[in-house]
Every structure is written in C-alpha cells, then in structure tokens.
N, C-alpha and C positions, 0 to 999 in steps of 0.2 A: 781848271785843268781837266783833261777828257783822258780817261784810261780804260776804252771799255773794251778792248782787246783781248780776246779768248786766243789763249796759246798752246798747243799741246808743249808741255813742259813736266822734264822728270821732277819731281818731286827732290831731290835733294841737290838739284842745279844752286852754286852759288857765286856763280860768273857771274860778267858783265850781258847784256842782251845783246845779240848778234846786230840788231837795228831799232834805232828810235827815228821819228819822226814827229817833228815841232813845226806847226802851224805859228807864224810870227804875222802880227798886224796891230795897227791902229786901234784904241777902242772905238774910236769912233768912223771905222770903216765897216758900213752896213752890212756887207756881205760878209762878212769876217768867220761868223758863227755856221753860218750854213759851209762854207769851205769847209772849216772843221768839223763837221759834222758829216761832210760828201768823204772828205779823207776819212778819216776815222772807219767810217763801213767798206769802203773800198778794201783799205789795209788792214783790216780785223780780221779777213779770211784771205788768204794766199794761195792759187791752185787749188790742188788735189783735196777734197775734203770727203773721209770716210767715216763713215755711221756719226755723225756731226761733229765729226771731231777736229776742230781747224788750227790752224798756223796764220796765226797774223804778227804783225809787228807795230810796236806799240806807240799812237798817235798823242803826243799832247800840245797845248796850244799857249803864246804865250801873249799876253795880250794886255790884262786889265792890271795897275798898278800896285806894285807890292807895298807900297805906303811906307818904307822904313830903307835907309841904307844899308846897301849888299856889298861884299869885298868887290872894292875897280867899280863901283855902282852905286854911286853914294844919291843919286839924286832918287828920292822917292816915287816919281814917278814911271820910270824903269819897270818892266814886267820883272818876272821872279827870274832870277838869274837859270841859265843853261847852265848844267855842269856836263863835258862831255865824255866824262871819261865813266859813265854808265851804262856805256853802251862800245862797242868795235866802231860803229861805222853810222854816223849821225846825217839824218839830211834837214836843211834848214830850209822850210818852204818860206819864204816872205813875199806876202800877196802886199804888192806898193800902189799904191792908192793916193790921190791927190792932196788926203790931206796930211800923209807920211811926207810926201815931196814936199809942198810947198806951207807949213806951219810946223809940224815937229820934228824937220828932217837931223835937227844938231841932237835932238833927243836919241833917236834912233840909231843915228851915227856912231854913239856913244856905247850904244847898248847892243849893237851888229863891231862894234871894236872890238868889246870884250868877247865875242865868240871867235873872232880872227885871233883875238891873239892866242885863246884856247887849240886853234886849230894849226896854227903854227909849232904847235908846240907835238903836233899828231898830223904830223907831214903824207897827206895821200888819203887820211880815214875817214873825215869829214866832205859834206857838201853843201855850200847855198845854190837856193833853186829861188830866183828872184819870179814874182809871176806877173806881169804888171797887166793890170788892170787900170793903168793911166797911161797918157802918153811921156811923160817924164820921167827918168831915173833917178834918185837918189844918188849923191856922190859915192855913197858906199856901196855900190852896187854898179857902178859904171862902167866896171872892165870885166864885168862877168854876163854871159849870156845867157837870154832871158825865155821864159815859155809866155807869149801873146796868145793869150783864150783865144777860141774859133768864135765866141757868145759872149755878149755882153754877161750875163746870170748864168755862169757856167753850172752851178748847183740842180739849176734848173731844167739844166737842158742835156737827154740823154746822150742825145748823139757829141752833144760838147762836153761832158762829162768823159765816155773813153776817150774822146781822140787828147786831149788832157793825158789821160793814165797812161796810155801810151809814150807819150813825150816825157812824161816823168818816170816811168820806171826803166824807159831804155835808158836815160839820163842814168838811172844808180844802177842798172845792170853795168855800162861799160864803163861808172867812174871803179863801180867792185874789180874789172875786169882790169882793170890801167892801175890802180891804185891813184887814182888821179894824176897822173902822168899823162897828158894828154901830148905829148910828140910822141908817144905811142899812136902810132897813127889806128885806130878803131874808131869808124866813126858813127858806127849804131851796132845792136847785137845783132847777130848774124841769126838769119831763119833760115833753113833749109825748105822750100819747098816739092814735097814728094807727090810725084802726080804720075798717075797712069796715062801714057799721051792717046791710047784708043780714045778716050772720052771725057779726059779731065785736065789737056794742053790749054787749052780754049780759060777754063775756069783755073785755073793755074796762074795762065796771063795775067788774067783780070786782077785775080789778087797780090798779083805784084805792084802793077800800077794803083790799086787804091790804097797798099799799106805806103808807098812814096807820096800817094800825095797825104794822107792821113801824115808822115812824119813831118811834112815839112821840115827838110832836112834835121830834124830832133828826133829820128826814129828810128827802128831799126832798117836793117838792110838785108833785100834778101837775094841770095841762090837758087837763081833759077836758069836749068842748063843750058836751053839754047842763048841765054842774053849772058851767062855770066864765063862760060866756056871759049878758050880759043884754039885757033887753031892747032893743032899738035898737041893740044893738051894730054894727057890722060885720064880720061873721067874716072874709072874709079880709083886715081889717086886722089884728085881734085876732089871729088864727092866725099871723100874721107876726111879730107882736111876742111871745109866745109861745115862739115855735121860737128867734126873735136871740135868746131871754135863758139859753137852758138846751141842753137835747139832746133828740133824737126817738127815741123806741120807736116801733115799728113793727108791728105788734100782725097777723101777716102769715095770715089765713083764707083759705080758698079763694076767697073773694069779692074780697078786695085789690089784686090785678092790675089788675082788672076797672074799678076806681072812682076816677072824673078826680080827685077831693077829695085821695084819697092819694097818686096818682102825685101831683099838686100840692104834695101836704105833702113826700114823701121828696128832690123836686127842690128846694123852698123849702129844706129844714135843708143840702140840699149846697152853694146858692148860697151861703146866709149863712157857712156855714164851719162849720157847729155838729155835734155827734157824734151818730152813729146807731147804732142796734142793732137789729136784726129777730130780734121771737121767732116761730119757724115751728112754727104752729098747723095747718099745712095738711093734710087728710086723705084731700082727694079729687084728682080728674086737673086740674090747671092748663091753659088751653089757650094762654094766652099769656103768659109770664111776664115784669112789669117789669126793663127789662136794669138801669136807672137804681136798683135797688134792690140790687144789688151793690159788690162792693168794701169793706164792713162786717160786722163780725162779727153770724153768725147764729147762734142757738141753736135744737135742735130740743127742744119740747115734747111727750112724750109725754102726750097726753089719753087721759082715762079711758076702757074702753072704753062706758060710757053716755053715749050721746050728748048728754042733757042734763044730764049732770056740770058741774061747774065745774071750772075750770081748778084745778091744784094750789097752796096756797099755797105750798110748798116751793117751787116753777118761779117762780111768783113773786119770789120772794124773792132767787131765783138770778139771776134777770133784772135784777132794781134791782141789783144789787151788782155785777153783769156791764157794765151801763149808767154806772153810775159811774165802775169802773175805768176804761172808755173815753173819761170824759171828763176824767179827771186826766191819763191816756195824753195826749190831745190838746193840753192845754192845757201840760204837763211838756215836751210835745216841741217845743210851740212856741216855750216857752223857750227853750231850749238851742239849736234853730236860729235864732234869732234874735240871739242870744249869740254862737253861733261866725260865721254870716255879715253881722255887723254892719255897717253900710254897704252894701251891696252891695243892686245892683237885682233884687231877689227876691219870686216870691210864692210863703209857705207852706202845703202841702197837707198834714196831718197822716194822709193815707188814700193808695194807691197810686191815679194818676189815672186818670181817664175821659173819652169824649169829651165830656159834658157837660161838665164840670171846665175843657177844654183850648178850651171852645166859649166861655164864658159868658167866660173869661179874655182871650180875643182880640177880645172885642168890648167889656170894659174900658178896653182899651185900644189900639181903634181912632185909627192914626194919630199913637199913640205909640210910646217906647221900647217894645220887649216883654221883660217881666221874663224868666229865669228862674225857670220852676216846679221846687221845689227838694221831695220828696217824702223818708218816711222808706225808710232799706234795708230789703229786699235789694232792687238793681233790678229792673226788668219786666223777665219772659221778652223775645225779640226779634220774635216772633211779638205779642204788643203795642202793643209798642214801633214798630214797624215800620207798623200801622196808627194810630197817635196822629201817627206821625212823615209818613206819607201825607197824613193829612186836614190835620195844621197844620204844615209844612215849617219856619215861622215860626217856633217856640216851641222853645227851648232846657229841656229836662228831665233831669233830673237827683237823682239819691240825696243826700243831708245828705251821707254820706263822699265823693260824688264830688265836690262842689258844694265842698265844704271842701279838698279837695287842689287845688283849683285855683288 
C-alpha cells in the first residue's frame, strides 16, 4: 500500500477524505508498480502550491494477496479489501492486462463485485476507470468506457504520461460535476479560453484543436468565441455562463493586459468562484500589467524562436493538465473546508485573497452579517494582510487551520 501523499490538513479534521484513489492490478502485471508510483506523484500535489505547502489526494494500490478470508472475500488470494466509505468520492483505476483477462479474470471478477456492490449502495459517489493496456475486457468491465494509453510504457513516456492525466481527471471532474449521472448531458469540463485577438487568436486556435485532439473525446471541452458563439447570441451572457460551468485559461500575449474583454473575463471567473490558470506567452515590454490577474498559477511558455511558430503542442498539453489539476485542487479543498467548518458563517476562497475578492464580498453582503473569508494555508505575508485589513477593517480572514482551531 502507497500513502505518500502530503496534504494540507487541519489538525483536528475527523471526516471521511474528500477523495481516494486505488490503483487495482494483477501481481503479475509488470507494469503495475511504476503506474502507481506515476499516480501517486501526479496526485500527491494538486494545483496551486504555496511555500511547499500541497494538496493532494491519497493514492493506494491493491494488488498482492492478502493471504486470509475478508467479509464477501473469502478466497485468499484477493487483494485487501476496499472499504468505500473512507472517503466522499472514490475512483477505481484498474489497469487490465492480459493476464487479468485471460487466467484470473473469475478471480477479479469477484473482487471488482465486491466494490459494485459497495458502490451501489453510494449511488453517484464512486468511479471505475478501466485502463486497458490489452486488447480484451474483462466481463466486469465490459459496459464501462475505457482510457486506451497513447504508449505502450505510459510511466515512461512524458508526453503519454499528461495526455493520460488529462483523460482522467476530466473523467472525475465531470463524474463530481454529474454526480455520476451521465444523461446529464456534460461531456468534458468546460475551459474557457481568454485570448487577446490583436496577438493571441492565432495561438488561441491552436490550443483548442490540440486540447481535442489530446482528449480524444475523454476530455475537456472548450469555449472558444468565434467556433463556440452563434448567431444572435449575447456574448457577454454566453461568456458568463461559460466561465460559472468550468475554469478559465488565460491565454496571457502581450496584448492581454491591454484588452477591457479579458480583464472582464479574468475578473468574471474570480467573481463566480471558478479556477484560473495563465499561460504566459509574453515576449515583449508590458507596460501595464493586470494586478487582478494574480494570485493563480502561471506557467511560463517558451515559444519558438520564429515568430510565426505555433505554440508547442507539448506546452499545450502541459497547460490542460496543469488547468485541471487546479480545478480538482479547487473543488477537493472546497470539500474538506466545508466538512471541517460545517455550520459556521463562512465564505470559501480556494486561492490566497485580493482586494477584488475582499470587495465584491463586502458588497454581498452589505448590511448583513459578514462571513468569515476562510482561505487555504500558509497564511498571507503581514505586509498583505495588513493592506486587506486597511481597506476592509470589517472582514475577518483567516487560514482552513486557523479558522478550524478556533
């Protein structure tokens, strides 16, 4: 069993875990180990990490035989039984392999039962995620759709490693999002992409068509205005309903600063609550830079140096995966504070706050109670904090662990 997951967690949390993750395999499927082990560091850190302080969600594998009869699991050679109810919301990776198919498939059968019948019984909250690394399905896995690696040695191979993470975390983004309801018609998370059109249409494009082909239909989907806009529309209705349903890329050219549309978009995904990422494309002198466009993880994109290159698909590819992470990040942490401070008059910020943030809240709730804005660790410098605390005297702020020992 692997648990090597660092979690920022309050100290006197005595819930269930927002999310676990179980590698399920053969012992005798070679690549078994390195999977869990590719998992494992993937989900050990989640988005946003400040002064090393991470959010993951905790990986373990089940694999080699427990040697003795388990309830519903009487045969010894059965991995150690799942129990699901230690967690909200479980996903069950099982990488099937040939010699799961074709030698211990009655074995497996058995012991993929006892999680159905677990999951039956928590209608919506669970997931298998079949990965097949063979051409064959197991019976117990034959009416559920499957993630086919782009690599043979996915473990091995960087570029097959995210477009993988990609396919799976959109996979538990919209089953969280459906409750596993799938005639809910969602059929990937929604990306808004925010692009300045003076200089960053072009590179906009491009990153729409390499995040479809990267999903191969298992991925997210994204909003991009001239292809997803029709006639008569209302853009900034559409652009608003849009951003509430998924997360914003940021798509940050030298021109971006500059353009009311974007500063409008990055401010829109803050109001609504929803996750941001800026990929920084920027090559030349900024003369003004969006302050409102901080507090989110940016990534810097090295472009080619011809100037009418196309952005890299690999940067690409890094960026949806990077984007996702930050919106399980988000949506994992909102869990868990909402868990530990249940009751309590609180509003969740899953990012370190800003005066926008600390503005748009005080005027919520002009003339009412004013919640507690309750944000993740490590606290603000005091030299921040200090000016948040200036401008809104009013507003009680505060860390998950602080907010929680109280």
């Amino acid at each position: 069993m692997i648990a090597l997951t660092i979690a920022v967690l309050p100290s006197r949390l005595g819930f269930m875990d927002p999310m676990r993750l179980y590698v399920i395999f053969d012992p005798a499927c070679t690549p078994g180990p390195a999977w869990v082990a590719m998992v494992d560091r993937a989900f050990s850190s989640l988005g946003m990490q400040r002064d090393d302080r991470l959010f993951g969600v905790p990986v373990q594998q089940r694999s080699a035989p427990w040697g003795g009869g388990q309830p519903g699991l009487p045969n010894p050679r059965h991995p150690r039984q799942i129990d699901l109810s230690n967690a909200s919301c479980n996903c069950l990776m099982v990488l099937v392999d040939a010699v799961m198919v074709r030698f211990n498939q009655a074995q497996w059968a058995e012991y993929m039962g006892n999680i159905q019948s677990q999951m039956a019984q928590r209608p919506g909250r669970d997931i298998v995620v079949p990965v097949l690394l063979h051409d064959e399905m197991p019976a117990f896995a034959q009416h559920l759709q499957v993630i086919r690696p782009s690599a043979v040695d996915v473990p091995a191979d960087a570029r097959a490693r995210t477009r993988f993470f990609v396919q799976l975390l959109n996979a538990l983004l919209v089953h969280r999002h459906t409750g596993g309801d799938r005639s809910a018609h969602v059929p990937g998370h929604g990306i808004f992409v925010s692009h300045a059109k003076r200089d960053g249409e072009d590179t906009a494009r491009r990153i729409v068509e390499v995040i479809a082909d990267v999903s191969q239909s298992l991925g997210p989907r994204c909003f991009f205005d001239k292809a997803s806009l029709l006639p008569g529309d209302d853009y900034p209705v559409r652009f608003e309903q849009a951003i509430s349903r998924g997360s914003l890329l940021a798509v940050v050219t030298d021109a971006y600063h500059t353009r009311p549309w974007c500063r409008w978009e990055v401010l829109t995904a803050k109001r609504l609550g929803r996750p941001v990422v800026a990929a920084d494309l920027t090559v030349g002198r900024i003369e003004r830079t969006y302050p409102y466009l901080g507090n989110v993880p940016s990534i810097r994109v090295a472009m080619p140096a011809d100037p009418d290159a196309a952005i890299p698909d690999v940067a690409v590819e890094q960026i949806t995966a990077a984007l996702l992470a930050e919106a399980m990040r988000d949506e994992l942490w909102r869990e868990l504070a909402g868990a530990s401070l249940g009751g309590r008059h609180v509003h969740l910020l899953p990012r370190p706050p800003e005066l926008a943030d600390v503005s748009e809240l005080v005027a919520k709730h002009a003339g009412a109670s004013m919640p507690t804005l309750v944000y993740p660790d490590p606290p603000l410098g005091n030299e921040e904090m200090e000016l948040l605390q200036r401008a809104f005297p009013s507003v009680p702020m505060l860390t998950l662990t602080q907010a929680d020992c109280l």
